[in-house]
Structure formats: structure tokens, C-alpha cells
Gaussian input, Z-matrix of N, CA and C with variables (Angstrom, degrees):
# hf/3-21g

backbone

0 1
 N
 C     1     B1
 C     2     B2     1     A1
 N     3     B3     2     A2     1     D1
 C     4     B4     3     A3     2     D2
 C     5     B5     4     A4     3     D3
 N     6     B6     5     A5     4     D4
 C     7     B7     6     A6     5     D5
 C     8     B8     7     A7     6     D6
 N     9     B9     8     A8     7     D7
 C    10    B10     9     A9     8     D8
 C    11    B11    10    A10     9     D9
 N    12    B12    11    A11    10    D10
 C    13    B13    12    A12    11    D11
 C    14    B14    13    A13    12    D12
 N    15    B15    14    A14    13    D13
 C    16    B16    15    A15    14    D14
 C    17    B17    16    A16    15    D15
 N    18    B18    17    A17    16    D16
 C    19    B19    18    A18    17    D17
 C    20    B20    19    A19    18    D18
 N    21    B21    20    A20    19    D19
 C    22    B22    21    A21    20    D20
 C    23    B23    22    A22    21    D21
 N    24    B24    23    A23    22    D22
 C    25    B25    24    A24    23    D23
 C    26    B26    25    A25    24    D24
 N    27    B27    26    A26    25    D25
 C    28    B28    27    A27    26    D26
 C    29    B29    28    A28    27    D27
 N    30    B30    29    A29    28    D28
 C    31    B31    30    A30    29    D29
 C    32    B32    31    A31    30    D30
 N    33    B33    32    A32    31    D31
 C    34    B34    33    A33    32    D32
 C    35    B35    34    A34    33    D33
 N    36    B36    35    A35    34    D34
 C    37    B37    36    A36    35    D35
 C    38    B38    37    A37    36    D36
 N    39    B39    38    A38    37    D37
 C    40    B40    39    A39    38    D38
 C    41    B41    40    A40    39    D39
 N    42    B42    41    A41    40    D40
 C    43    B43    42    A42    41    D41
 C    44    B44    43    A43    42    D42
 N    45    B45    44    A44    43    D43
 C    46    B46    45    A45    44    D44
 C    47    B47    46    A46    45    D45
 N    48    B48    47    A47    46    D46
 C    49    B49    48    A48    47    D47
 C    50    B50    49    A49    48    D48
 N    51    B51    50    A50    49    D49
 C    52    B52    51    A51    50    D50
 C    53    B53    52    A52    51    D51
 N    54    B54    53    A53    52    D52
 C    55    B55    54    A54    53    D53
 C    56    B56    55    A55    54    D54
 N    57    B57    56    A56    55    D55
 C    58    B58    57    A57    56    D56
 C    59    B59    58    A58    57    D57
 N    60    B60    59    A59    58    D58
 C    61    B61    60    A60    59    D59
 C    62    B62    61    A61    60    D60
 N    63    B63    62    A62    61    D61
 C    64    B64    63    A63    62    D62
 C    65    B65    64    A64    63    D63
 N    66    B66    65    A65    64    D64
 C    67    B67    66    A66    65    D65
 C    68    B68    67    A67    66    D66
 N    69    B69    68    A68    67    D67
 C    70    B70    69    A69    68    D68
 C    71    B71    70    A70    69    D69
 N    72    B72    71    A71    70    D70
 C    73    B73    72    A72    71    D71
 C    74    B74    73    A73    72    D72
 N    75    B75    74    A74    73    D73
 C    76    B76    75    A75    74    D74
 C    77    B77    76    A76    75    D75
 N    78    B78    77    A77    76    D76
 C    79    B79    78    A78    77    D77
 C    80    B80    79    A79    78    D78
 N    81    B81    80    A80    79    D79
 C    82    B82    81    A81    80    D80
 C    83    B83    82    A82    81    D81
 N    84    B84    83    A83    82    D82
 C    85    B85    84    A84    83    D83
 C    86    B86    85    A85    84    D84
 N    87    B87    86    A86    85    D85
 C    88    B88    87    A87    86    D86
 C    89    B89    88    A88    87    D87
 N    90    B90    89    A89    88    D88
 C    91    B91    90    A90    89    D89
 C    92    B92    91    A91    90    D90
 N    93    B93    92    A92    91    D91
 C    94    B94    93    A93    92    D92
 C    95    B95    94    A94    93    D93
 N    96    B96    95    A95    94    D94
 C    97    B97    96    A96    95    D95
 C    98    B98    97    A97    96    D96
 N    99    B99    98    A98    97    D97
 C   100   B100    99    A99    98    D98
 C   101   B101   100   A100    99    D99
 N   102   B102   101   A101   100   D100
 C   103   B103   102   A102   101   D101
 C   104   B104   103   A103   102   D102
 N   105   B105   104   A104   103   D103
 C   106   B106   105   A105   104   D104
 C   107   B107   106   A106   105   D105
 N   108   B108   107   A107   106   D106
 C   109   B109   108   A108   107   D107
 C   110   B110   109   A109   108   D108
 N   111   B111   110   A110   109   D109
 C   112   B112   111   A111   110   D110
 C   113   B113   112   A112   111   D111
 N   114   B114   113   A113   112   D112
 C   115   B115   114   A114   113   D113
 C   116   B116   115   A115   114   D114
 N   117   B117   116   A116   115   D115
 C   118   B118   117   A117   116   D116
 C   119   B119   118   A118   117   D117
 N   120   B120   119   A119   118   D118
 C   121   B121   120   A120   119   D119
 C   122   B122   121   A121   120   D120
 N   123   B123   122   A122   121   D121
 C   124   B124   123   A123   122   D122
 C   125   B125   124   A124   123   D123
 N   126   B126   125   A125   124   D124
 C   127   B127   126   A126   125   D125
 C   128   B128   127   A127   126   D126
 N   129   B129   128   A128   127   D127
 C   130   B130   129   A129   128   D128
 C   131   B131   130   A130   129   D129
 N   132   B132   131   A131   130   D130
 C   133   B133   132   A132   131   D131
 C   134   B134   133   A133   132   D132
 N   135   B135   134   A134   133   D133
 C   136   B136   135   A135   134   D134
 C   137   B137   136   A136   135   D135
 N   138   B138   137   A137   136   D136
 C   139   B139   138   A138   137   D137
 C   140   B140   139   A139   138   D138
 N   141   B141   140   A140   139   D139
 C   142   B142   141   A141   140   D140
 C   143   B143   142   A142   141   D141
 N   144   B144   143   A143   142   D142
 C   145   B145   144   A144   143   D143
 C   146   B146   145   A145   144   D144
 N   147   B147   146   A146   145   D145
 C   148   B148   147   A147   146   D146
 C   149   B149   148   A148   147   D147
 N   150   B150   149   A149   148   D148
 C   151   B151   150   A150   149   D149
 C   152   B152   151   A151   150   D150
 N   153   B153   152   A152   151   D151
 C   154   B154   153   A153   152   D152
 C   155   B155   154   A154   153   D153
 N   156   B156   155   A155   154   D154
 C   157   B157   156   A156   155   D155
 C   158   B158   157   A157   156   D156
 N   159   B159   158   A158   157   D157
 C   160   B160   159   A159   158   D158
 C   161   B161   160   A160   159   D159
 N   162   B162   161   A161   160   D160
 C   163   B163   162   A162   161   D161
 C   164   B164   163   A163   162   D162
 N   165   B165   164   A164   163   D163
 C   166   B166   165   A165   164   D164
 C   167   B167   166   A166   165   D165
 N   168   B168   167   A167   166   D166
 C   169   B169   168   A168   167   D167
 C   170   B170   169   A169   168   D168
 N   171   B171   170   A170   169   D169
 C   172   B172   171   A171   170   D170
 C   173   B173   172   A172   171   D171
 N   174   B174   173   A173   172   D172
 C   175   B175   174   A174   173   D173
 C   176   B176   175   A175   174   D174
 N   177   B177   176   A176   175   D175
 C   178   B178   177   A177   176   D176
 C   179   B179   178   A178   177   D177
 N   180   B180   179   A179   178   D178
 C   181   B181   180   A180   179   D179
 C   182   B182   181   A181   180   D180
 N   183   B183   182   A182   181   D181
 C   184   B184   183   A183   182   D182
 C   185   B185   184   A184   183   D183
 N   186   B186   185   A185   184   D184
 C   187   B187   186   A186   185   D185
 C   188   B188   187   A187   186   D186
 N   189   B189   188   A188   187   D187
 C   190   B190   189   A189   188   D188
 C   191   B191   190   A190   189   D189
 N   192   B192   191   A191   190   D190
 C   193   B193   192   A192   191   D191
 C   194   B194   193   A193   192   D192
 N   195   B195   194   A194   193   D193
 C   196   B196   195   A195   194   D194
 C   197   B197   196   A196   195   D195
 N   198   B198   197   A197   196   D196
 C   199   B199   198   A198   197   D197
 C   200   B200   199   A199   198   D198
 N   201   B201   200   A200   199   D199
 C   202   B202   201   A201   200   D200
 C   203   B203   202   A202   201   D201
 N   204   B204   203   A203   202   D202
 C   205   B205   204   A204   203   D203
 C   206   B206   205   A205   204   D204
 N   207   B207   206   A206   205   D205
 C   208   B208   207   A207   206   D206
 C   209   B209   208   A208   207   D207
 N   210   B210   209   A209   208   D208
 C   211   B211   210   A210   209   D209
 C   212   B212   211   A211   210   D210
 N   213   B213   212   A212   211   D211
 C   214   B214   213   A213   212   D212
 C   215   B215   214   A214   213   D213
 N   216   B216   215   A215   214   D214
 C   217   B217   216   A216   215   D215
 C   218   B218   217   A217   216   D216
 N   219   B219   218   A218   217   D217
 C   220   B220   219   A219   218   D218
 C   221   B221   220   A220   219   D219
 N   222   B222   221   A221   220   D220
 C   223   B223   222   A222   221   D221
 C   224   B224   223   A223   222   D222
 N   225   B225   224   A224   223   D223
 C   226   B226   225   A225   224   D224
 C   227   B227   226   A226   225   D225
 N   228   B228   227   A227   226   D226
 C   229   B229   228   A228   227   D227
 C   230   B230   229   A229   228   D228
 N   231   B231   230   A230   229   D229
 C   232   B232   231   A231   230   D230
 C   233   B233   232   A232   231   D231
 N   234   B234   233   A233   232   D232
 C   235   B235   234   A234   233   D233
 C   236   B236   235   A235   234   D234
 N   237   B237   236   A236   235   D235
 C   238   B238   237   A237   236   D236
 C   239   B239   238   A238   237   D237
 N   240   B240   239   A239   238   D238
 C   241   B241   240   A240   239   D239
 C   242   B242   241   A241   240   D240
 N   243   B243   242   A242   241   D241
 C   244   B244   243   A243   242   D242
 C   245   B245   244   A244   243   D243

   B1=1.4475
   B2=1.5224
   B3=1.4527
   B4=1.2757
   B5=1.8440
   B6=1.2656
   B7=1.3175
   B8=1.3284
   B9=1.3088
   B10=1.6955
   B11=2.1158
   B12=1.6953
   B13=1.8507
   B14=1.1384
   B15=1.7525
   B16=1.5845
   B17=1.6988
   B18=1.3851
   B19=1.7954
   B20=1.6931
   B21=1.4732
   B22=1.4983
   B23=1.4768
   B24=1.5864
   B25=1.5656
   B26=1.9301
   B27=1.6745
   B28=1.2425
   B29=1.8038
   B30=1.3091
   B31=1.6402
   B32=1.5267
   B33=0.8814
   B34=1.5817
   B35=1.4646
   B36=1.1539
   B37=1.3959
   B38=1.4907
   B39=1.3193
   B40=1.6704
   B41=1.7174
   B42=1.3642
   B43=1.3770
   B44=1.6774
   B45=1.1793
   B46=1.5966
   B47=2.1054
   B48=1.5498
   B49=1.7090
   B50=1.2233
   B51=1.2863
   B52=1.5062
   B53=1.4194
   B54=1.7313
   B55=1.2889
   B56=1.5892
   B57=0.7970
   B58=1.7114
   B59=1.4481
   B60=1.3333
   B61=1.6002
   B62=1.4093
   B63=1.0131
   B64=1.3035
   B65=1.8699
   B66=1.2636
   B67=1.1257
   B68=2.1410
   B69=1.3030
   B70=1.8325
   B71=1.7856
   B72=1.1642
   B73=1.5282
   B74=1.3611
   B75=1.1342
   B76=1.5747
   B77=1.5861
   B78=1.4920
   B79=1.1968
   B80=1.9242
   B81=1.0766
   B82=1.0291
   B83=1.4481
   B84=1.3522
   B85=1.1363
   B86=1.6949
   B87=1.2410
   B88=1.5447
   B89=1.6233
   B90=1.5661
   B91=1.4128
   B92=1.3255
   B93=1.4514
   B94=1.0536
   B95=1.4355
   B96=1.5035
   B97=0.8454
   B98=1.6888
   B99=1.6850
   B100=1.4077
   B101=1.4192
   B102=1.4775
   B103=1.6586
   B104=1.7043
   B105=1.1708
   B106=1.2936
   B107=1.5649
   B108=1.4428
   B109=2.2186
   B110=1.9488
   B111=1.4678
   B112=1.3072
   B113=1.7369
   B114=1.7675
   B115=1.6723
   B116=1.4472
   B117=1.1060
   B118=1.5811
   B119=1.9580
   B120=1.3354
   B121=1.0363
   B122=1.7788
   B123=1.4632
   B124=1.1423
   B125=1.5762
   B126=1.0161
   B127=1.5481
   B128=1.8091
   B129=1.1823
   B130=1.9540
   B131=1.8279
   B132=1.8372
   B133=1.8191
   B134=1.5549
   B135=1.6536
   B136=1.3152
   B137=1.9506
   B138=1.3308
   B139=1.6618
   B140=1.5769
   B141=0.9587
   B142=1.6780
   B143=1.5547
   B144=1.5876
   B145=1.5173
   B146=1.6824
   B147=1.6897
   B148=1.1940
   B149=1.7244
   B150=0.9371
   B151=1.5898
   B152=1.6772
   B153=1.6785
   B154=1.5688
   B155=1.9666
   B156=1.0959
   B157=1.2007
   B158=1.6472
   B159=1.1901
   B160=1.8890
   B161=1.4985
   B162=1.1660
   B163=1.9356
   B164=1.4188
   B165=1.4408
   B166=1.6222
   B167=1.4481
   B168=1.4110
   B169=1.2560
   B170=1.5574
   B171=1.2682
   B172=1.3507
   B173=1.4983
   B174=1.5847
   B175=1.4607
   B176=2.0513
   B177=1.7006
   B178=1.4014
   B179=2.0940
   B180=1.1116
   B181=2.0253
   B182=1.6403
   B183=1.4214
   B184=1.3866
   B185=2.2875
   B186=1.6398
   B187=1.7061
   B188=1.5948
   B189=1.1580
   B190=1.7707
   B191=1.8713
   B192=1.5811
   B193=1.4437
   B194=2.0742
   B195=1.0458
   B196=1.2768
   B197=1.6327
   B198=0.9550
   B199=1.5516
   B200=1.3880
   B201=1.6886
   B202=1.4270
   B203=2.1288
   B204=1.2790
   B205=1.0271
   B206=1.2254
   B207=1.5316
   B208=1.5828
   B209=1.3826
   B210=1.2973
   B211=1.7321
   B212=1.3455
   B213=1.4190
   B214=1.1126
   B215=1.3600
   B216=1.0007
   B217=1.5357
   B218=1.7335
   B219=1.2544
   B220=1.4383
   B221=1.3915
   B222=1.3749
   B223=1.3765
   B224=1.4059
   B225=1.5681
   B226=1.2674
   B227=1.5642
   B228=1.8153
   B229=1.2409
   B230=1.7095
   B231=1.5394
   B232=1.7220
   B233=2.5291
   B234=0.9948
   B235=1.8857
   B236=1.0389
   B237=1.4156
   B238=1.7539
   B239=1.6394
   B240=1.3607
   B241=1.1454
   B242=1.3167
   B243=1.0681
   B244=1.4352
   B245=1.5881
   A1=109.28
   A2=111.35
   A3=109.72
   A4=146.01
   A5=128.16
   A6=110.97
   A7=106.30
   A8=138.67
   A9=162.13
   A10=82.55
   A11=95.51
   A12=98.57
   A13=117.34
   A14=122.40
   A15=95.66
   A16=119.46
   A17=111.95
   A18=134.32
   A19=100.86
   A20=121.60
   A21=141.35
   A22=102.64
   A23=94.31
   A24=118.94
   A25=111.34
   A26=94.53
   A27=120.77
   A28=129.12
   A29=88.29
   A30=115.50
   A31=125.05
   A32=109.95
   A33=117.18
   A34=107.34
   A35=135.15
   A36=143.68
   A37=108.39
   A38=109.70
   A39=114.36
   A40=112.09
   A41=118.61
   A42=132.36
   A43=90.30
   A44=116.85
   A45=126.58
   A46=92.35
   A47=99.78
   A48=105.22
   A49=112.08
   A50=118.14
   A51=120.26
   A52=86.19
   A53=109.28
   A54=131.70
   A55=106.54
   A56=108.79
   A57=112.12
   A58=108.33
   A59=129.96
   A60=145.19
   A61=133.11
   A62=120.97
   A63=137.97
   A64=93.85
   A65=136.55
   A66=167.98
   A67=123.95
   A68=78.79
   A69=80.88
   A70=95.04
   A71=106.95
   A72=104.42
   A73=149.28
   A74=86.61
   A75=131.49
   A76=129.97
   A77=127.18
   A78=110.08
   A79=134.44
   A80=135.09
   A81=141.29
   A82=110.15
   A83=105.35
   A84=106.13
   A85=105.28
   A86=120.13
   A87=129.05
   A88=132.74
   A89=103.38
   A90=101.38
   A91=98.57
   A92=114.26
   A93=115.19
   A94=142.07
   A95=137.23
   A96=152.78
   A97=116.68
   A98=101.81
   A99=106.45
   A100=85.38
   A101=97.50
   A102=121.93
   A103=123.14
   A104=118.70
   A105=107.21
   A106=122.75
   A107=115.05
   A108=112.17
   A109=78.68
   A110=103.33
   A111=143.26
   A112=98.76
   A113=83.46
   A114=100.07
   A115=115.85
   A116=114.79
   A117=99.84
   A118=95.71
   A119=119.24
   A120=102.85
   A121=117.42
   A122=130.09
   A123=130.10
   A124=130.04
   A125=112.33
   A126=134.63
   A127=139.47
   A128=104.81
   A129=109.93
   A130=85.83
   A131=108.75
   A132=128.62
   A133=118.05
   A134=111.03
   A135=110.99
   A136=122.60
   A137=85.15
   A138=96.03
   A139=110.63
   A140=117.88
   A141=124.22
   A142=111.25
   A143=127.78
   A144=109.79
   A145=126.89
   A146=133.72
   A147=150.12
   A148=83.46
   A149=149.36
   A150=133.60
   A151=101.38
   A152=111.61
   A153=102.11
   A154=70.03
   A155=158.05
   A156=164.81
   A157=109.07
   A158=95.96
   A159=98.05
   A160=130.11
   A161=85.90
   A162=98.77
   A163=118.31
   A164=105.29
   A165=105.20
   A166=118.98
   A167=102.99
   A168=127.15
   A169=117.12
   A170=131.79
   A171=158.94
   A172=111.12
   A173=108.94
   A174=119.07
   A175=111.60
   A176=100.50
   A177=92.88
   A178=94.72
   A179=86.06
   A180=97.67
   A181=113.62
   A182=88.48
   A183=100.24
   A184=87.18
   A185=85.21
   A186=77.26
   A187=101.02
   A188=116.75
   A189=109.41
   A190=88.10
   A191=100.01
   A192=129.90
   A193=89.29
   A194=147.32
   A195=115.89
   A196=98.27
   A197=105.30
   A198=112.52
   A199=117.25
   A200=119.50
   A201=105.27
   A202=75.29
   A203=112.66
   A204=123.55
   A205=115.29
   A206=125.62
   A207=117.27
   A208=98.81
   A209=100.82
   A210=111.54
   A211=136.83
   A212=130.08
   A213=92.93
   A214=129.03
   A215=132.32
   A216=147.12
   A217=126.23
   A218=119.24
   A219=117.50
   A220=125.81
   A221=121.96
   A222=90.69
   A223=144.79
   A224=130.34
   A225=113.75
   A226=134.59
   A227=97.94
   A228=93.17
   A229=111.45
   A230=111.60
   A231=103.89
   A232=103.55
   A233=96.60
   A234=103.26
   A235=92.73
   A236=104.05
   A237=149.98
   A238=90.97
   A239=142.12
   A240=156.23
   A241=137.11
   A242=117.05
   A243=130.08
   A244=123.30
   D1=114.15
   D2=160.59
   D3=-57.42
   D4=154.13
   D5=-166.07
   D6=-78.52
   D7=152.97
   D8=-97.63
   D9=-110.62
   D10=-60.26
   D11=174.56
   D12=-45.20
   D13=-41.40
   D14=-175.94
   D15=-104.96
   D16=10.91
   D17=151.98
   D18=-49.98
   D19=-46.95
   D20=-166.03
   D21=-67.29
   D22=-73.28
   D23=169.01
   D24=-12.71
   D25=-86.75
   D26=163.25
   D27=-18.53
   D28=-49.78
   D29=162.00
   D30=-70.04
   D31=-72.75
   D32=161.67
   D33=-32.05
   D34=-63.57
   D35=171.30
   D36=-40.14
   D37=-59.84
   D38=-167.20
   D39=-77.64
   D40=-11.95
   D41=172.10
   D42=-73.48
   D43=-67.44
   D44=-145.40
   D45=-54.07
   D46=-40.10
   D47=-156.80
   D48=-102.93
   D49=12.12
   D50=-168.43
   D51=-125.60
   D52=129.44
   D53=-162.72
   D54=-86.88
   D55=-7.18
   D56=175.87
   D57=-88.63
   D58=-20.45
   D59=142.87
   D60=-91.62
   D61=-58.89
   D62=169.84
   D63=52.37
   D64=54.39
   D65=-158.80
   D66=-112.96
   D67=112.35
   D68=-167.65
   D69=-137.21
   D70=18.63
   D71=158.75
   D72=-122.37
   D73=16.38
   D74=-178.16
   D75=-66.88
   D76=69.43
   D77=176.38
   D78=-60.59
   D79=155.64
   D80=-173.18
   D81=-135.17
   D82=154.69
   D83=169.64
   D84=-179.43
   D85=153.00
   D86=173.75
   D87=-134.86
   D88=106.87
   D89=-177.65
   D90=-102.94
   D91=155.09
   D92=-165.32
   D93=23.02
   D94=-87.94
   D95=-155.86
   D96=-142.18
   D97=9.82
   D98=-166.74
   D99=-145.15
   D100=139.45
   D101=158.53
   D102=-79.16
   D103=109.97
   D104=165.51
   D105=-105.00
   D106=120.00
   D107=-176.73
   D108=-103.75
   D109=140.07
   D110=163.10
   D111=-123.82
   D112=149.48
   D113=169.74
   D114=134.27
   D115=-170.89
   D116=-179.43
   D117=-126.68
   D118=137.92
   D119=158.29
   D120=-111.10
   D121=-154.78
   D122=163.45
   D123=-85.76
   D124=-30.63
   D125=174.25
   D126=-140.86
   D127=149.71
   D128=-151.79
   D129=-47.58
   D130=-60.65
   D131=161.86
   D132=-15.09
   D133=-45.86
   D134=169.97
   D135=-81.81
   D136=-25.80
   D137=177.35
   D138=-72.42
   D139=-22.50
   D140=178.90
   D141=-104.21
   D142=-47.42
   D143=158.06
   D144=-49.15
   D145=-26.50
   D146=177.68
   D147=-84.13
   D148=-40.51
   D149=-168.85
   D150=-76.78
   D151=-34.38
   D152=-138.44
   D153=-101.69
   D154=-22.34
   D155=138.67
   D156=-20.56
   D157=-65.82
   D158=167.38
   D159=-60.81
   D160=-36.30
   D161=168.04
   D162=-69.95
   D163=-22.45
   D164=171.27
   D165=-80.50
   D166=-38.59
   D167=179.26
   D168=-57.87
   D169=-61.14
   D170=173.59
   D171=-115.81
   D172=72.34
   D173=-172.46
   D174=-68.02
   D175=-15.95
   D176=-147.73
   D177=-108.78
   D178=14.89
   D179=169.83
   D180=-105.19
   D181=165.84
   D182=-170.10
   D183=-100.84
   D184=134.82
   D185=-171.43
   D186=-89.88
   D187=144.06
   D188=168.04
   D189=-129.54
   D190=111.77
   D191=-164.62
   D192=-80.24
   D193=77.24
   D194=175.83
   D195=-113.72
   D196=86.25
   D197=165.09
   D198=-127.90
   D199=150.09
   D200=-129.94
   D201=-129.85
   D202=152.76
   D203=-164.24
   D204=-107.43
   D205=115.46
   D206=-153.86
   D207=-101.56
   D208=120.44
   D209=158.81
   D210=-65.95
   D211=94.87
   D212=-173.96
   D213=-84.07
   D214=-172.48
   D215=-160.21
   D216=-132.59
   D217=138.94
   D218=161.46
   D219=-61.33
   D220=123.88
   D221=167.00
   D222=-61.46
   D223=132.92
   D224=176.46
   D225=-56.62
   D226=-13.82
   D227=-170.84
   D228=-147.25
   D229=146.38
   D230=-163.07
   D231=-64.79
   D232=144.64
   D233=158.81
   D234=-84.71
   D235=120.54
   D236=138.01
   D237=-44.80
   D238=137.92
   D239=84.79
   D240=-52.78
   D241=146.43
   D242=-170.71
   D243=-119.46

């Protein structure tokens, strides 16, 4: 059994190259027996392909998905140019 950092490692890699994520903002991390992904992605679609990606990846953890889904927004206000 390898150590818990390069399980992460491994992950990080397979988020970044696997086209169903293609994902480099992604924290990881593993205590014990549970996976935790932090970060923000763009969509609920991206928050569940980066979950169901980790589950392939690290089949034998419990996943705790908390990645938070960024909205974007209008701006409130016009850029001044110069």
C-alpha cells in the first residue's frame, strides 16, 4: 500500500488528463479511510464527473464530494478604459 500523498498525487493527475474533467483546481486530500475533493468547479455536471472520476480512482474510500459550484455573475458595473 502506497502512502495517502501519492493516492492524491495519482488523482490530481487523472482529474487534470481525463477529458470528462480536464480539472486542475481540485484539492485532495485523505484521512484515514475517507476522500475529501475541495475547490470550486463551474457546474453541478462537473461536480459529479470529478466525484464519479475519484471513485474510480480510489475505489476503496468513503468520498466526501465538498466542492462548491461557482456561479457566475453579471457585472454590476461598466470598465472604464483608458
Amino acid at each position: 500500500m502506497q502512502p495517502p500523498q501519492y493516492d492524491v498525487a495519482h488523482l490530481a493527475d487523472r482529474l487534470a488528463q481525463d477529458p470528462r474533467t480536464a480539472e486542475l483546481g481540485v484539492r485532495a486530500r485523505i484521512h484515514g479511510d475517507a476522500l475529501y475533493l475541495e475547490g470550486e468547479v463551474m457546474s453541478e455536471e462537473q461536480k459529479r464527473m470529478v466525484g464519479e472520476v475519484a471513485r474510480e480512482q480510489l475505489p476503496g474510500l468513503r468520498l466526501h464530494n465538498d466542492l462548491r459550484v461557482q456561479h457566475a455573475r453579471r457585472p454590476d458595473h461598466g470598465e472604464e478604459l483608458s
